[in-house]
C-alpha positions as CSV (number, residue, x, y, z in Angstrom):
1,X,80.7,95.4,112.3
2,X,77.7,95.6,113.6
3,X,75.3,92.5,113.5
4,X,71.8,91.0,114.2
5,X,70.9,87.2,114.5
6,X,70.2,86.9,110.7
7,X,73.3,85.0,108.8
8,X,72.0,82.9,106.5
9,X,70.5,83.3,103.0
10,X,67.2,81.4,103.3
11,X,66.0,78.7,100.8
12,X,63.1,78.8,99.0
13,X,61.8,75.1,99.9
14,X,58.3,74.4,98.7
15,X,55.8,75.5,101.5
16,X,52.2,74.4,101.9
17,X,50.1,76.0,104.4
18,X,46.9,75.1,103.1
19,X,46.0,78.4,100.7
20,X,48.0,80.5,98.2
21,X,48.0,83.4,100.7
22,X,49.5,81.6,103.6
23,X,52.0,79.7,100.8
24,X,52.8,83.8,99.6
25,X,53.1,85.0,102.6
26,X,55.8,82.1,104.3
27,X,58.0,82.6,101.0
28,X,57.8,86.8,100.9
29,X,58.9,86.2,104.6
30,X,62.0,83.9,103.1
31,X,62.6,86.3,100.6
32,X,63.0,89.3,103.3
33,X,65.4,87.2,105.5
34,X,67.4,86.8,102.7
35,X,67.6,90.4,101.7
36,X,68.2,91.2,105.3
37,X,71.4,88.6,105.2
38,X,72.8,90.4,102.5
39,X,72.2,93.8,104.1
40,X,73.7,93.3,107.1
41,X,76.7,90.7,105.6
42,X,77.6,93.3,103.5
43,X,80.2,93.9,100.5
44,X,83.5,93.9,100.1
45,X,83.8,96.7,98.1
46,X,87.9,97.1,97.2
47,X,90.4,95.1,98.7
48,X,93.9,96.7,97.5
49,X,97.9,95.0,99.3
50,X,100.9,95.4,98.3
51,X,103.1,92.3,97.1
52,X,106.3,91.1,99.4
53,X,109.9,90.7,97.4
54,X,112.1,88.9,98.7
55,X,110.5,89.6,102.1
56,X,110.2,93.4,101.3
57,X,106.8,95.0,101.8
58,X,105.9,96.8,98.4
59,X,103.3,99.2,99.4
60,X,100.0,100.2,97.4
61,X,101.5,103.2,97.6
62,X,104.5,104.8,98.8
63,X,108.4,103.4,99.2
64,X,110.1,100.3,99.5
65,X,113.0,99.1,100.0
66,X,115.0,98.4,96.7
67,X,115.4,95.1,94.8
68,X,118.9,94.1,95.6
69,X,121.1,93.7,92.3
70,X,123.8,91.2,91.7
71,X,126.7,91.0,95.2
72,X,124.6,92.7,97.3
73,X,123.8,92.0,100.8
74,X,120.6,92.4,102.6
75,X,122.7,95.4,105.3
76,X,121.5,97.6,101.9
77,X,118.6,100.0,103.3
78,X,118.4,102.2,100.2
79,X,114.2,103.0,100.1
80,X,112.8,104.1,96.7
81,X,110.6,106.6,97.3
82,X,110.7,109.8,95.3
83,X,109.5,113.1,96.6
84,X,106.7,115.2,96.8
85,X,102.9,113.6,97.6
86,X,101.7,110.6,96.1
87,X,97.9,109.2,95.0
88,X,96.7,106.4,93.7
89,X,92.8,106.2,92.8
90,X,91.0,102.7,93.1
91,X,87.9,102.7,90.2
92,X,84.6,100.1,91.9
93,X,81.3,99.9,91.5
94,X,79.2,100.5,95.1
95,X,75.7,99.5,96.0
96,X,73.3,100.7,98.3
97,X,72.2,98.2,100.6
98,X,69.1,100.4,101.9
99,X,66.2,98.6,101.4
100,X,62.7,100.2,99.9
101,X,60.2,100.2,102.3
102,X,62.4,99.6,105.5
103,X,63.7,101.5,108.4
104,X,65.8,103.7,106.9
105,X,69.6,103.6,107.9
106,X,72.6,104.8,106.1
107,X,75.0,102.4,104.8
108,X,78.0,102.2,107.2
109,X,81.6,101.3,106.0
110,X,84.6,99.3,107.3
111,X,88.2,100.2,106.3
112,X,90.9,98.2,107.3
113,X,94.6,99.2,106.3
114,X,98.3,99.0,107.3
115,X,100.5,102.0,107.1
116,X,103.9,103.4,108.0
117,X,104.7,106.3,110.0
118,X,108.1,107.6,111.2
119,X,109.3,110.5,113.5
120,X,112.2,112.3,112.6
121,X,113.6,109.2,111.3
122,X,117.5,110.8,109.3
123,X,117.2,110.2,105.3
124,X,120.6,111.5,104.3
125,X,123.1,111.1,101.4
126,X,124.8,112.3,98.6
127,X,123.6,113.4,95.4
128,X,125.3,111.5,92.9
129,X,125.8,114.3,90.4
130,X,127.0,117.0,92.2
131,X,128.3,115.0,95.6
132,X,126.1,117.6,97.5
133,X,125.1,115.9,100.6
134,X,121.3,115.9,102.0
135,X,119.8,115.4,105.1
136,X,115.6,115.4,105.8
137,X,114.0,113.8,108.7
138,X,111.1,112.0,107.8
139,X,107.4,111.7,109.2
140,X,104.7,110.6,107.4
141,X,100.8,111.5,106.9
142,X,98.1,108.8,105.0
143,X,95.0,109.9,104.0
144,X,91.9,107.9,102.3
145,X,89.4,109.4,100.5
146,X,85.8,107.9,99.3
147,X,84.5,110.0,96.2
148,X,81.8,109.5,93.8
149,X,79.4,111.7,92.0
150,X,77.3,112.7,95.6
151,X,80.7,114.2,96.7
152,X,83.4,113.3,98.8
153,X,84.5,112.0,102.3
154,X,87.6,111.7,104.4
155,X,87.7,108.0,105.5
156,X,90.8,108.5,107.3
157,X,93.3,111.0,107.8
158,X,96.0,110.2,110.0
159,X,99.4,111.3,111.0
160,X,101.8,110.9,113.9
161,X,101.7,113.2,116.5
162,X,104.9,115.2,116.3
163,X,104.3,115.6,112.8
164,X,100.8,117.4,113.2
165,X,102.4,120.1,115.6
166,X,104.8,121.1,113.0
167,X,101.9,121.0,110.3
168,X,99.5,122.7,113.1
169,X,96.7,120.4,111.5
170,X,93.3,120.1,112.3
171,X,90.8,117.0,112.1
172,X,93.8,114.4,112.3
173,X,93.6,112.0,113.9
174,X,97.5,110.4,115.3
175,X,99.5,107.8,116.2
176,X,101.3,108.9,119.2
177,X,104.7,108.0,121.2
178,X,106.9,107.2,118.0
179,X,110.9,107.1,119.6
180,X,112.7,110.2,118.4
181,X,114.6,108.6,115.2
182,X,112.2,105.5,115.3
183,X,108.9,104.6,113.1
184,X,105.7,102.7,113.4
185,X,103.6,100.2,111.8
186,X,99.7,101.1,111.9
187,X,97.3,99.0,111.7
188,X,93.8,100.2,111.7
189,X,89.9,99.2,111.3
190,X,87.8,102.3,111.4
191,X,84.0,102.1,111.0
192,X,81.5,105.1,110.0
193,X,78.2,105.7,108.3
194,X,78.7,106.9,104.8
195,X,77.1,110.0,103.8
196,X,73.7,110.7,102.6
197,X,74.9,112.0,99.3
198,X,77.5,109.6,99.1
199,X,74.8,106.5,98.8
200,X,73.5,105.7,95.8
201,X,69.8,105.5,95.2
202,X,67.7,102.6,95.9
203,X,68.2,100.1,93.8
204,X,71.0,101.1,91.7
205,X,74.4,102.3,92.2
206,X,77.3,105.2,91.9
207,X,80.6,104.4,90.2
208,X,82.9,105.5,92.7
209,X,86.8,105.5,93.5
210,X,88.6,105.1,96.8
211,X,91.4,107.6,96.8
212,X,95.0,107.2,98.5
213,X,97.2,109.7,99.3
214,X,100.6,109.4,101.2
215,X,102.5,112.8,102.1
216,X,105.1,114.9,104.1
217,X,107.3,111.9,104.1
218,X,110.8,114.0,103.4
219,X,110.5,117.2,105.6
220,X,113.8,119.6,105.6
221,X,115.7,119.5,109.2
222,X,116.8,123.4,108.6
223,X,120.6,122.5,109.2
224,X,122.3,125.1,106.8
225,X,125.4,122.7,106.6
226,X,123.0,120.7,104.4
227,X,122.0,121.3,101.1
228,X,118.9,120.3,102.0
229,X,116.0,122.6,101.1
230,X,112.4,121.9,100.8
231,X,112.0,124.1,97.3
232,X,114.6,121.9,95.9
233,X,113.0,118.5,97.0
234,X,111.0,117.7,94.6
235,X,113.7,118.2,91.8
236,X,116.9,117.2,93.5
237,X,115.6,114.5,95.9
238,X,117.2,110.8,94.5
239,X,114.9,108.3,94.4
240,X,117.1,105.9,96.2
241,X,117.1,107.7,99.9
242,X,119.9,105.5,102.1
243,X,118.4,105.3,105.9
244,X,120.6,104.4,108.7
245,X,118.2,101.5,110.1
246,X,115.5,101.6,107.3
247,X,111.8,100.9,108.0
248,X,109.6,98.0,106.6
249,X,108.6,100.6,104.0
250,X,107.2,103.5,103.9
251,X,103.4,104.7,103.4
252,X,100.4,102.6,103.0
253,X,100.9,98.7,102.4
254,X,97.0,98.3,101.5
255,X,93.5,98.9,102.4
256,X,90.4,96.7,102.3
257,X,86.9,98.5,102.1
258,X,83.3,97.2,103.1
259,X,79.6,98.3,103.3
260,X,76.7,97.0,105.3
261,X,73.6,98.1,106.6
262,X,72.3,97.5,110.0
263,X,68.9,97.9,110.1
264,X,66.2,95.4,111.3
């Protein structure tokens, strides 16, 4: 983030300069240094991660691989992850750390987060039921959204790179070079400025959210031997998908969210 050379919250310590003016003036200048600290520190706003079990990632959002029951072996890959897009909305309270009377600056933002993506990584099986078999290959696409009552804005919307030429997708940014049949771990700190609209007020403050969204995880390979179709997905599609070589998880393992402001 960005910085300047002010890091410390000053202390008020008595002052004497031989009148009240000079003694007002050294302590508003205290008082401003502090405020400037804080500005500039900044806030850690939301600061969401997903627990491990028994070494297992369980992602904020998303799939993981499942708890192993009694006289199994850790060679089990079965993920959980049922189908069709999934959200999860964080509730905080956010500042503005614009101060009145200064330069004015837009509060800027920090998001740091973890994330899976794969690229055409085989989910197949059986449905249980029926004994149908199933076959999808499996990409990936995270997206993070800030929204309160000045509106909305994309923090990050993020895909890999053979996924967004099948979607033909535009404003996303990608993870590229994934192994056909492999997946990645992304890890990412992006910084912006927030949005005029998005920043509350001087002096008082906008209940917002931070909103996740995971997607396009289970895509239908098209092979008619399957009984694999996309309209079906969302109803047929166990929860329990069995990979051959299973990732870490699968979607977004957390997120951490900050603002400062930079100005002098």
């Amino acid at each position: 983030m960005a910085r300047t050379g002010i890091d410390q919250i000053a202390v008020l310590t008595d002052t004497t300069c031989g009148n009240p003016r000079a003694d007002e003036a050294v302590k508003w200048g205290l008082v401003q240094d502090s405020l400037k600290s804080v500005s500039h520190r900044g806030q850690t706003l939301v600061s969401a991660w997903g627990p491990k079990v028994d070494g297992n990632v369980r992602p904020i959002l998303g799939g993981a691989a499942k708890t192993r029951t009694r006289g199994e072996g850790n060679a089990n890959k079965d993920l959980f992850f049922p189908a069709g897009t999934h959200t999860h909305e964080i509730v905080f309270e956010q500042p503005s750390f614009i101060t009145s009377g200064a330069v004015s600056v837009v509060d800027r933002f920090v998001l740091n987060t973890k994330f899976v993506l794969c690229n055409k990584f085989v989910a197949s099986g059986t449905f249980t039921a029926t004994s149908d078999t199933f076959k999808y290959f499996s990409y990936g696409r995270v997206k993070i959204t800030l929204s309160n009552s000045g509106g909305t804005q994309v923090l990050l919307d993020h895909t890999s790179a053979e996924y967004l030429a099948l979607i033909a997708g535009s404003g996303i940014t990608t993870t590229t070079g994934i192994s056909s049949g492999g997946f990645q771990e992304v890890e990412l700190s992006i910084e912006g400025s927030l949005g005029n609209t998005l920043i509350p007020p001087t002096g008082s403050s906008f209940d917002s959210k931070l909103i996740f969204e995971v997607s396009g995880y289970f895509e239908d390979d098209g092979d008619p031997t399957f009984d694999g179709l996309l309209s079906g997905l969302s109803d047929g599609m166990p929860a329990l998908v069995p990979f051959a070589s299973a990732p870490p998880y699968l979607g977004i393992a957390g997120a951490t969210f900050r603002i400062f402001n930079p100005a002098a």
